[in-house]
N, C-alpha and C positions, 0 to 999 in steps of 0.2 A: 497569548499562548506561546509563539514560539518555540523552537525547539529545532539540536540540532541531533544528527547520529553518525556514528564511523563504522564502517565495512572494513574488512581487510583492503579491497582494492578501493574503495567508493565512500562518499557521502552524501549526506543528506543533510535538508533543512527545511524546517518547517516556515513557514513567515508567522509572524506577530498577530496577523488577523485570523489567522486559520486559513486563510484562501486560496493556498497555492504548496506548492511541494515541488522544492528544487533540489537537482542530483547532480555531483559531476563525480570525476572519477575514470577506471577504468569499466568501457563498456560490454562486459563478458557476458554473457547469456542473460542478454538483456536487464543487468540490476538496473539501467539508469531510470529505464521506464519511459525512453523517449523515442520507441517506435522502431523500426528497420530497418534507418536509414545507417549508411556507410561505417557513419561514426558509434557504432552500437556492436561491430564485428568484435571479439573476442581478440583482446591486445589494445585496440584503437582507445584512446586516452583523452576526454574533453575536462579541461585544463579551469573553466569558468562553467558555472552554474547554467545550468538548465533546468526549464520548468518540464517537470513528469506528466507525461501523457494522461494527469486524471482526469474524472470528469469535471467537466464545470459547473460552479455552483453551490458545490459540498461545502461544506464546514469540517476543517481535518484539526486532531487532538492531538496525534502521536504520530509518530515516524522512529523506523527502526531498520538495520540494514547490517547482515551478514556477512559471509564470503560470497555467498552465489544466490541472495536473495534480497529484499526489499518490502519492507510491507508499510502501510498508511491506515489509519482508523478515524474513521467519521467520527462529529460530537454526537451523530446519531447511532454509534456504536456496529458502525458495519465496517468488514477488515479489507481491504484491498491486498493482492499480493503481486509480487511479478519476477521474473529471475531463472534462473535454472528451474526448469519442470519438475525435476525432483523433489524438490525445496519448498514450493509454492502453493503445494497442495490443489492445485487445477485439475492433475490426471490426463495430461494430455489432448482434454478436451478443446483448444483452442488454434491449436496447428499441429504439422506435423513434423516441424523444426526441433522439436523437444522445449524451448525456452518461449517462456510469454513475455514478451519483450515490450507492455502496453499496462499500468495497472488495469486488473480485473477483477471482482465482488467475489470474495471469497462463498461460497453456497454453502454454509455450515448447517443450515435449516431453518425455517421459517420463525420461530417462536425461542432464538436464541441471540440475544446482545451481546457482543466482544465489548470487555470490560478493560483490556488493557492486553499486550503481545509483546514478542520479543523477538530475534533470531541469533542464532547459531554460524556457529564453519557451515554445518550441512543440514542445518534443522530451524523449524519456525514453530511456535508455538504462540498459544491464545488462552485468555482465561475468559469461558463467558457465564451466561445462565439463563434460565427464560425470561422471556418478556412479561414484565408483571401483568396483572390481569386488569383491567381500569377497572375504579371504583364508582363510575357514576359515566352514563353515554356519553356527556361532554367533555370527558376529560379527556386530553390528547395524551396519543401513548407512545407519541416519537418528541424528540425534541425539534426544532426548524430545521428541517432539511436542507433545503436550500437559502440563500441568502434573498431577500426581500427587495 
């Protein structure tokens, strides 16, 4: 898999196995994704890679990284976003700092796949579509979620 992406201020990289999503960069309204601590203040500048506060477990496909956003997508096609509130599509729902400084599961709706996304200076987008309908009760209708 691998994969990497550039921000205005920040990057990104994806690892070879899927397992992990690392940022360094400038830490402005939270794009790095590595939480609240000191070095995440707007200016403050970490120099070496850091692993993104996702969760553990996932299988990631994509990585993508704006001016003032950051976004990650599972092989099971679910979006993570984190950065400037604006940007993120969250709605404030997460604090009252304005910036989700943490990736967090984008809620696009229940019966919709992210197929592939991108970002912007000031904008994020996503192409998805519904979740096909399974053809027979055993057929599985996620890919492995989690790693085994």
């Amino acid at each position: 898999m691998g994969q990497l992406a550039a921000g205005a201020f920040h990057s990104m990289a994806l690892t070879a196995d899927g397992t992990a999503v690392y940022t360094w960069g400038r830490g402005d309204k939270g794009v790095l994704g590595i939480g609240t601590c000191e070095a995440t203040k707007d200016g403050a500048f970490i120099d070496t890679p850091q692993r993104a506060h996702t969760p553990r477990g996932l299988l990631w496909k994509q990585v993508a990284c704006g001016e003032a956003t950051s976004m990650a997508l599972t092989v099971d096609e679910e979006l993570y976003t984190w950065g400037f509130e604006g940007v993120t599509g969250h709605g404030g729902k997460y604090n009252d700092s304005a910036d989700v400084r943490t990736p967090r599961l984008l809620e696009i709706g229940e019966n919709l796949l992210v197929h592939s996304m991108d970002c912007g200076a000031q904008h994020g987008l996503f192409l998805a579509s519904p979740k096909p309908e399974p053809s027979s009760p055993q057929e599985p209708q996620m890919k492995r979620r989690k790693m085994q």
